[in-house]
PASEBA-1860 file (N, C-alpha, C; in nm, 3 decimals):
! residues 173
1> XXXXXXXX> 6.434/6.351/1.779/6.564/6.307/1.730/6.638/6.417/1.654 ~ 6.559/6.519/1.577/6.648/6.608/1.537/6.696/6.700/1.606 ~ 6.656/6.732/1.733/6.720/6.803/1.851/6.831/6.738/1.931 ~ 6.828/6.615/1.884/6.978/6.566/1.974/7.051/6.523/1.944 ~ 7.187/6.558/2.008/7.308/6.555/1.975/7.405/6.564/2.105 ~ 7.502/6.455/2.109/7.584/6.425/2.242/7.687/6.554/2.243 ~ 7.722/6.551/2.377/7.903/6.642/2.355/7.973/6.545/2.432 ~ 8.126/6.596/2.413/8.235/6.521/2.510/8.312/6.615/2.538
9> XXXXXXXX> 8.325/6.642/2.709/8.372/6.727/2.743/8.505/6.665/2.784 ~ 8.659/6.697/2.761/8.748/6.631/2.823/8.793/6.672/2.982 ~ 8.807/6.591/3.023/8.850/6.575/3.185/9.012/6.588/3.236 ~ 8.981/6.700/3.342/8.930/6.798/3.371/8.862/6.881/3.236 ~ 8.776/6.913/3.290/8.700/7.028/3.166/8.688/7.192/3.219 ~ 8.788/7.249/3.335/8.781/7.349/3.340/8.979/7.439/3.280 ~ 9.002/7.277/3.249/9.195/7.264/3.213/9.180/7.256/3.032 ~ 9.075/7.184/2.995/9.118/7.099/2.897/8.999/7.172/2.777
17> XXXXXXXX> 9.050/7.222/2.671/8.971/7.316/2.593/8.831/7.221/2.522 ~ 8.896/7.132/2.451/8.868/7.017/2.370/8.706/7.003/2.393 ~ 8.586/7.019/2.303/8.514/6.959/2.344/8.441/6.904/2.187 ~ 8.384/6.799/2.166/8.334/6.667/2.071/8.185/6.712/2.057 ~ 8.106/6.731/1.992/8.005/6.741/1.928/7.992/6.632/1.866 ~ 7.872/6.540/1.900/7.822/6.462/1.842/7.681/6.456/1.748 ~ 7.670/6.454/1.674/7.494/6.488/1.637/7.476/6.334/1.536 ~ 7.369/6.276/1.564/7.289/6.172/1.497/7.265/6.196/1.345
25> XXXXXXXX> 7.234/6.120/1.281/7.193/6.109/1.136/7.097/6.225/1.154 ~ 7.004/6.173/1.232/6.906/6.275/1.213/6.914/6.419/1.297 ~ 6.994/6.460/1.330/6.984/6.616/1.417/7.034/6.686/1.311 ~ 6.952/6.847/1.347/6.898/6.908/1.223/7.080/6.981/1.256 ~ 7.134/7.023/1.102/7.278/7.091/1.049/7.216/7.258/1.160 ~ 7.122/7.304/1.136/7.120/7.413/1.282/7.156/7.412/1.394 ~ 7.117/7.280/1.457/7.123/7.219/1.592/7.271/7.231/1.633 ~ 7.323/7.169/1.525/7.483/7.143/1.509/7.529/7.255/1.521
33> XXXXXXXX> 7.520/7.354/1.420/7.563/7.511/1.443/7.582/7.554/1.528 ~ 7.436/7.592/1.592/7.395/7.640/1.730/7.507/7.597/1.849 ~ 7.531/7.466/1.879/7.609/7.409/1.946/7.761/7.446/1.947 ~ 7.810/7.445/1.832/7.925/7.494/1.845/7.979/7.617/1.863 ~ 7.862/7.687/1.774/7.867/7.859/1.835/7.858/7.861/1.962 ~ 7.770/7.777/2.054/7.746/7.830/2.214/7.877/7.793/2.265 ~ 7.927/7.630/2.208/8.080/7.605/2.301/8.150/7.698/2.310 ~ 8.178/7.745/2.181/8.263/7.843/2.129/8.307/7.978/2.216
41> XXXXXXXX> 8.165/8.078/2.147/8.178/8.149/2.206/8.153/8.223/2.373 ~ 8.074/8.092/2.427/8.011/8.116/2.581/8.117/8.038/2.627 ~ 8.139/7.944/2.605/8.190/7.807/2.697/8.320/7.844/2.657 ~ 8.357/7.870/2.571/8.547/7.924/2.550/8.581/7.768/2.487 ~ 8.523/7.700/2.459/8.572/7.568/2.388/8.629/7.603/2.267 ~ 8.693/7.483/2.209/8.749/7.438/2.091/8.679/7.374/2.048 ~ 8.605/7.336/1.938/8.499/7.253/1.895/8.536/7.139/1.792 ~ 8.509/6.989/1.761/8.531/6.930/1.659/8.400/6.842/1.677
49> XXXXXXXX> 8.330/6.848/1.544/8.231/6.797/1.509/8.314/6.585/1.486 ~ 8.202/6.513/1.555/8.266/6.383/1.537/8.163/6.283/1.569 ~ 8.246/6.138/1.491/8.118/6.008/1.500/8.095/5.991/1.619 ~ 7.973/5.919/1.614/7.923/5.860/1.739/7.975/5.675/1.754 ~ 8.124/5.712/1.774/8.208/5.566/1.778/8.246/5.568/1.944 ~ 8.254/5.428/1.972/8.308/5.390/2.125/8.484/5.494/2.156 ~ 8.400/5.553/2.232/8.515/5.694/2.295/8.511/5.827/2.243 ~ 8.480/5.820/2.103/8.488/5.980/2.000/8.598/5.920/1.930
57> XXXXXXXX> 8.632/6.042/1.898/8.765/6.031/1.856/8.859/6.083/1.889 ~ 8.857/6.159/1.960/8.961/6.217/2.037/9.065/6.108/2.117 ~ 8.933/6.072/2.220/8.964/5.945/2.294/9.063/5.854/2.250 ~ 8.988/5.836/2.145/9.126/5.689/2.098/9.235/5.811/2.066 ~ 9.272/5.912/1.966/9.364/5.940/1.955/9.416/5.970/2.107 ~ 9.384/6.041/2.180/9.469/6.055/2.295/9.497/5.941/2.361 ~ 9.413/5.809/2.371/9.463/5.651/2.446/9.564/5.618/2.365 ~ 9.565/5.650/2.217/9.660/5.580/2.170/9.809/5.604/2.198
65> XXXXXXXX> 9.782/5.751/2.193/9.912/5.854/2.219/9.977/5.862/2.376 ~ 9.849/5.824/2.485/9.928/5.788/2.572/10.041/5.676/2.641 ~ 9.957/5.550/2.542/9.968/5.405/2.501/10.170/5.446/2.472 ~ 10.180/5.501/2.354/10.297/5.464/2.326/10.388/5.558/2.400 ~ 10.369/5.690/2.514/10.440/5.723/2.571/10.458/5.669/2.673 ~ 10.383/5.555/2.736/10.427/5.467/2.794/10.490/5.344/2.799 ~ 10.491/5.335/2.674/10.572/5.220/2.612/10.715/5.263/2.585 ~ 10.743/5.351/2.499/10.860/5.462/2.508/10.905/5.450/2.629
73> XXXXXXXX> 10.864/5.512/2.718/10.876/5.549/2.891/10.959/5.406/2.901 ~ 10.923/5.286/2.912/10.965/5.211/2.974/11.059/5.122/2.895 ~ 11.077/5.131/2.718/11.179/5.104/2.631/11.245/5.179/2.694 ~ 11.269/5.232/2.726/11.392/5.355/2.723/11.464/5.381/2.867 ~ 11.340/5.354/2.962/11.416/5.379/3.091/11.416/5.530/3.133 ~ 11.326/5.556/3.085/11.259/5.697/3.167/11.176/5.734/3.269 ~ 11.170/5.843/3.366/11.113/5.834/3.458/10.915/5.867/3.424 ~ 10.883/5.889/3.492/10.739/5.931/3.499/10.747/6.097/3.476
81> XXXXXXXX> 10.819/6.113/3.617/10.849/6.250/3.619/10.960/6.330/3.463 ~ 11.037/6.261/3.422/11.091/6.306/3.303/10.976/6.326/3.189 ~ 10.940/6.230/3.148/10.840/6.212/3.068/10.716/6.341/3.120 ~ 10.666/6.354/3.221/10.583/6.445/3.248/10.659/6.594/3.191 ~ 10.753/6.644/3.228/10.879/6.760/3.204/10.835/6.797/3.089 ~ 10.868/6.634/2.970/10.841/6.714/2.809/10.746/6.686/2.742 ~ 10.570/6.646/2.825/10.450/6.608/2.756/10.402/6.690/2.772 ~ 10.415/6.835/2.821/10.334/6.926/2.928/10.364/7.049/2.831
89> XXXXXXXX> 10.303/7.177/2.911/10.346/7.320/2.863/10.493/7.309/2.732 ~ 10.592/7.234/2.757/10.689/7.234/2.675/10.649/7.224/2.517 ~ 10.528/7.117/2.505/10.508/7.120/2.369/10.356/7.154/2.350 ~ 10.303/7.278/2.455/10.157/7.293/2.441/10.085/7.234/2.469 ~ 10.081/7.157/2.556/9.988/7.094/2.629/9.991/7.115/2.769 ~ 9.858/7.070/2.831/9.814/7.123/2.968/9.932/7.152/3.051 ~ 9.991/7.162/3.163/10.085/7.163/3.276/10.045/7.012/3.357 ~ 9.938/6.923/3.320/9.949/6.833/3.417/9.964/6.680/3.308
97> XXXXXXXX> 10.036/6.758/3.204/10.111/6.663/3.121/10.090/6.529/3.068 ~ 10.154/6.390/3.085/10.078/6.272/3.054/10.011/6.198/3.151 ~ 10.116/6.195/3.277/10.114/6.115/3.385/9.978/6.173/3.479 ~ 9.970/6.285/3.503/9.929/6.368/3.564/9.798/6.384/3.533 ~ 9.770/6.392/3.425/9.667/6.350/3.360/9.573/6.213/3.381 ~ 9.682/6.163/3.324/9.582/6.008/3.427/9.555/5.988/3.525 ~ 9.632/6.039/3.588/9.583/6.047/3.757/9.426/6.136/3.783 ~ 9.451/6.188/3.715/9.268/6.317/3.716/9.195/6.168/3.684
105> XXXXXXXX> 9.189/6.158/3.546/9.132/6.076/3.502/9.075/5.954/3.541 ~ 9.165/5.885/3.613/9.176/5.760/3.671/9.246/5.630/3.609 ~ 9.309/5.564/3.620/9.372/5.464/3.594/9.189/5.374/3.581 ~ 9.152/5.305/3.608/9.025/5.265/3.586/8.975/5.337/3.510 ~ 8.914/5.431/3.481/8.850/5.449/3.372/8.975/5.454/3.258 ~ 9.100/5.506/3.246/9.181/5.467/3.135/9.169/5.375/3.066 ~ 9.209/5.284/3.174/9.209/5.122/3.097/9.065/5.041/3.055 ~ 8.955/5.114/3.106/8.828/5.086/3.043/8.803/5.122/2.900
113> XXXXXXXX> 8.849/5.303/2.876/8.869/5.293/2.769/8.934/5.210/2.668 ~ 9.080/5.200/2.701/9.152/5.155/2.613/9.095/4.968/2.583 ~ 9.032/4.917/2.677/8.993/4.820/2.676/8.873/4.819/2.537 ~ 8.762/4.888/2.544/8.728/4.923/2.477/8.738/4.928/2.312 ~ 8.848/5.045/2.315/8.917/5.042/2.183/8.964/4.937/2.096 ~ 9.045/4.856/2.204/9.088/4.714/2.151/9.002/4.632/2.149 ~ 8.897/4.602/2.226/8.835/4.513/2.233/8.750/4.518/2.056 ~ 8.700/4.626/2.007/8.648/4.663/1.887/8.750/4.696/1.764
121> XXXXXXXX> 8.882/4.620/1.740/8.986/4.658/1.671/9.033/4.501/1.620 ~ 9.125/4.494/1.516/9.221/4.375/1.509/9.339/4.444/1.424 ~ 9.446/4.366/1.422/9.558/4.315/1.367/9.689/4.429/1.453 ~ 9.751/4.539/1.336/9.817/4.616/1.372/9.774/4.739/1.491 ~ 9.630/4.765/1.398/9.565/4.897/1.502/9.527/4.885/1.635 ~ 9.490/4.710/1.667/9.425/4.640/1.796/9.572/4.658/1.920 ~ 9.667/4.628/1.824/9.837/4.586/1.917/9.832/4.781/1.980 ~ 9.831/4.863/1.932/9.875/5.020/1.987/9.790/5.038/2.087
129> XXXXXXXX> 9.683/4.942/2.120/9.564/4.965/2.231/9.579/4.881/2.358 ~ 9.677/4.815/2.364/9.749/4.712/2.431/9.790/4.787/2.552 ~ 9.725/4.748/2.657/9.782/4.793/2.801/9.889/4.767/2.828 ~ 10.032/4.823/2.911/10.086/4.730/2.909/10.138/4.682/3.041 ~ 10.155/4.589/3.120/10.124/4.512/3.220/10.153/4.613/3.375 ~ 10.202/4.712/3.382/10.236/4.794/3.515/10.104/4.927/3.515 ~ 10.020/4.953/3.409/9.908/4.986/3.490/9.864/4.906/3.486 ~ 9.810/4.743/3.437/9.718/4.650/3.479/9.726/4.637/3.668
137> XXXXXXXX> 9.874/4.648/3.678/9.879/4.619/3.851/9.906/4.733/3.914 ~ 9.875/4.870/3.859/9.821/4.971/3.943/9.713/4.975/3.980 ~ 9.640/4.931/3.883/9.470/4.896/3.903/9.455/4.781/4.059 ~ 9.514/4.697/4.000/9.499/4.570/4.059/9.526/4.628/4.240 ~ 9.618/4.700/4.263/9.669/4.721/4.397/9.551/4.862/4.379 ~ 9.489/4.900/4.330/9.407/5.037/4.368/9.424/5.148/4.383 ~ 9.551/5.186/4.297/9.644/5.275/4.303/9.590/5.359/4.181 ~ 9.503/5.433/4.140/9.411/5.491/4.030/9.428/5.621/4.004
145> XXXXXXXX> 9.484/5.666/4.094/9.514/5.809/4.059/9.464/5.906/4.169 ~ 9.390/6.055/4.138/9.376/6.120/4.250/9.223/6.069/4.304 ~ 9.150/5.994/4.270/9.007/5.928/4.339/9.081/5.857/4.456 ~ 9.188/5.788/4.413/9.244/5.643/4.536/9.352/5.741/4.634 ~ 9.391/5.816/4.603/9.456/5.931/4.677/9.653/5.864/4.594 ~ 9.640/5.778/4.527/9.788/5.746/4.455/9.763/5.720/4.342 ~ 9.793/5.712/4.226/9.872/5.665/4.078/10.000/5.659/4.078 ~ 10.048/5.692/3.947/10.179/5.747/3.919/10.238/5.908/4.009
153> XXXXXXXX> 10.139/5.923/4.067/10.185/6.017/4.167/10.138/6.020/4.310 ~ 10.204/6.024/4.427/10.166/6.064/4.570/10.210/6.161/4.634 ~ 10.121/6.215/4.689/10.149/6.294/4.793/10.153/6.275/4.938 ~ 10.289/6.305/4.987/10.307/6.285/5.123/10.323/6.367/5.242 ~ 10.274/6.434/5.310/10.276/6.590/5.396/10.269/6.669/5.261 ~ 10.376/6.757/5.245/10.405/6.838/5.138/10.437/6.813/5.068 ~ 10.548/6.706/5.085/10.571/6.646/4.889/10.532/6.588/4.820 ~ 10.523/6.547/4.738/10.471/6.444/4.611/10.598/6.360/4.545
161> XXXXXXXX> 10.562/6.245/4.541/10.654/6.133/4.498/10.554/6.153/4.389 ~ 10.692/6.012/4.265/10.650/5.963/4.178/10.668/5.765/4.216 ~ 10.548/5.735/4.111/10.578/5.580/4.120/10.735/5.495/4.050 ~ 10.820/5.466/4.094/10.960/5.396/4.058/10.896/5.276/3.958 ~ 10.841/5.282/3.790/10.783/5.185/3.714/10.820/5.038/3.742 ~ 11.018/5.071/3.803/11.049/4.905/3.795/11.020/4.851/3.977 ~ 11.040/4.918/4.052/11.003/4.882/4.199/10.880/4.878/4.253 ~ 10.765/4.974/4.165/10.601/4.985/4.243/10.657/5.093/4.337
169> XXXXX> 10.738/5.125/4.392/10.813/5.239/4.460/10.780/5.393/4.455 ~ 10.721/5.439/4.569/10.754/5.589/4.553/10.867/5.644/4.593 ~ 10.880/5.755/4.484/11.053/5.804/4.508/10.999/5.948/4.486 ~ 11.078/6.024/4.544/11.102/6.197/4.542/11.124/6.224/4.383 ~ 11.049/6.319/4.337/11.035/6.380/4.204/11.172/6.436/4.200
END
């Protein structure tokens, strides 16, 4: 037990720096060291030491954060593709932005997480973990991202559509 200790690599993990160190009550403060020095300096990671809670913590912060750019997104009447434009490289983050992202990821495992999160939450903090009903029926139609060959994005010969949030519709980016 004092030799072990989890990691969390984020997905894609050859895109995404981020990686979670987990170590038990009992894994020895060396073990820990050791680990982050190797991410560090072999693996080219970013390191944050963190609990051993359902997702990390990263997780929820990033479900949460995707949570309300999709909520935004659809208060507002924005596209997928807009929203992708200024989640991306614009403010330092990956090039495959919010949308794009989930699609790696999967719509199924997303909403497992976020299920998750909420399911172990109440009052104000439980409501920001709240799916909200147009990926429930991306799921539902099998539309998951790049595993199902569609999400919020398709590709057709050469181009790539986006999903139209209010039609289920693919439309030209």
């Amino acid at each position: 037990q004092k030799h072990f200790l989890g990691t969390h690599f984020f997905n894609p993990p050859r895109y995404l720096k981020l990686l979670e160190v987990i170590p038990t009550k009992q894994t020895l403060p060396e073990v820990v060291q050791f680990m982050k020095t190797f991410a560090e300096d072999v693996l080219g990671k970013g390191v944050v030491i963190g609990k051993d809670t359902p997702h990390f913590v990263a997780n929820r912060i990033r479900t949460y954060g995707l949570l309300v750019t999709l909520r935004e997104m659809l208060e507002r009447g924005y596209s997928v593709g807009e929203v992708d434009s200024v989640t991306g490289p614009l403010i330092g983050r990956p090039k495959s932005a919010t949308f794009r992202t989930l699609d790696v990821v999967g719509l199924d495992t997303f909403l497992h997480v976020a299920k998750t999160v909420y399911d172990q939450t109440t009052g104000d903090e439980q409501k920001g973990f709240d799916v909200p009903d147009i990926m429930k029926k991306m799921v539902e139609h099998r539309w998951l991202g790049a595993k199902s060959g569609q999400g919020f994005f398709v590709k057709r010969g050469k181009d790539i559509f986006e999903i139209d949030i209010e039609t289920l519709d693919y439309v030209p980016m």
